[in-house]
N, C-alpha and C positions, 0 to 999 in steps of 0.2 A: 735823758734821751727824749727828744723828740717824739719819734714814734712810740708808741706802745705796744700795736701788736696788729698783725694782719688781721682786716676788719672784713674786707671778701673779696671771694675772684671772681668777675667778670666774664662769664662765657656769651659769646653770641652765636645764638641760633637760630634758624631757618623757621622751623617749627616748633611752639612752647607749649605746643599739649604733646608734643612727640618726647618732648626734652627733659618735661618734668616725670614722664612715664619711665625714661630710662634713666636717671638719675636716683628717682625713687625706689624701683628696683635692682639696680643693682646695688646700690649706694646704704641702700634701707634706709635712705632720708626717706625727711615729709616734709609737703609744701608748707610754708609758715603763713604767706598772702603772695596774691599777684597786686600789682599796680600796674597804672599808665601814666607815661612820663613823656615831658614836653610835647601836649597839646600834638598828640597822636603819632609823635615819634616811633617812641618806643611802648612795648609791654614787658613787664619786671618780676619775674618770680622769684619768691626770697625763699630756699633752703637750709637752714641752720645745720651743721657739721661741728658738734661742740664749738667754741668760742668764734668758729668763722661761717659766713654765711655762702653759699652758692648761689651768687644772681646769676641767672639766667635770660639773654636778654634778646627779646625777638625783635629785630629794627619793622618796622611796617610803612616806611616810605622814605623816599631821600632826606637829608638834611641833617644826618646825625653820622658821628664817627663811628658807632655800631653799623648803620649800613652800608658805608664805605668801607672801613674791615672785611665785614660778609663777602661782599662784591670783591671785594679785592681778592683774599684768604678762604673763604671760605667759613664753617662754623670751627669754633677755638677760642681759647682764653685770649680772650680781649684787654684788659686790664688788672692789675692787684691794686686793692684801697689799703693803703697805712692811715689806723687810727690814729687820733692827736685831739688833746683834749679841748687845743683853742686853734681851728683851721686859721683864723684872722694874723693870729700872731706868728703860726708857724711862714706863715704865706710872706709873712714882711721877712721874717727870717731866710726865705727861699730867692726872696726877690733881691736882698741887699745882698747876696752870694751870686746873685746873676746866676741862678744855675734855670737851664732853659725851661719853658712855662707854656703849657695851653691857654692857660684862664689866665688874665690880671690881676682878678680878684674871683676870691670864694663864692658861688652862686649855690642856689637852693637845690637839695639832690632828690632823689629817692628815700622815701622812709622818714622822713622829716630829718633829713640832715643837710649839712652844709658841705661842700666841695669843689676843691681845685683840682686841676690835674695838669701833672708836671708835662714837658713834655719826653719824646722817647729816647731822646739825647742825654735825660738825664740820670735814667738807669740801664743804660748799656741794651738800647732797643724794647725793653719794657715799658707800657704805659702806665704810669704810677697815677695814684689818686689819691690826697688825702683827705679823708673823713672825720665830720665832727658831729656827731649825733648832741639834738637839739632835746634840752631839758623844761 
């Protein structure tokens, strides 16, 4: 199989000190780290939930498919990441199937990983992602 196993889901939020407050309490998570992604996009809070993680993700100006979402939707699950343990090879495998694509190719993610993202066509209105954490 391909995939291995859902690596995390994608929430976008408005506000990430609001978000991590209500997640951690009700949740009884704990924040793992925040990051900042693409050169003042986004801000990324990772959750750990046994083997899957809750990013949490606050858009902070235009130019990203989180802030588009937000603006569009509102806050909500934004995307699920399927792990895979070589994003390069699964991506050739995705692309010789034509099955429809955001990315052309795998770019560098969050967390020190690697990531495409399919597009919404190709999980029945879901944005898929998949993830290849870098060793």
């Amino acid at each position: 199989m391909a995939v291995q196993q859902i690596d995390h889901i994608g929430i976008v939020v408005a506000n990430l000190e609001l978000a991590i407050n209500k997640y951690c309490d009700t949740l009884g998570a704990e924040l793992d780290h925040i990051e900042d992604y693409g050169d003042g996009l986004l801000t990324i809070a990772f959750l750990p939930i046994g083997n899957v993680q809750i990013e949490l993700i606050q858009p902070l100006k235009p130019g990203s498919s989180a802030w588009d979402f937000l603006q569009e939707h509102g806050e909500g699950i934004e995307h699920i990441a399927f792990k895979v343990d070589e994003v390069n090879k699964e991506w050739d495998r995705i692309l010789k199937q034509k099955i429809p694509v955001n990315d052309l190719e795998p770019r560098k993610g969050a967390g020190n990983t690697m990531i495409s993202f399919l597009h919404r066509d190709a999980l029945c209105g879901v944005l898929g992602e998949f993830v290849c954490h870098k060793k």
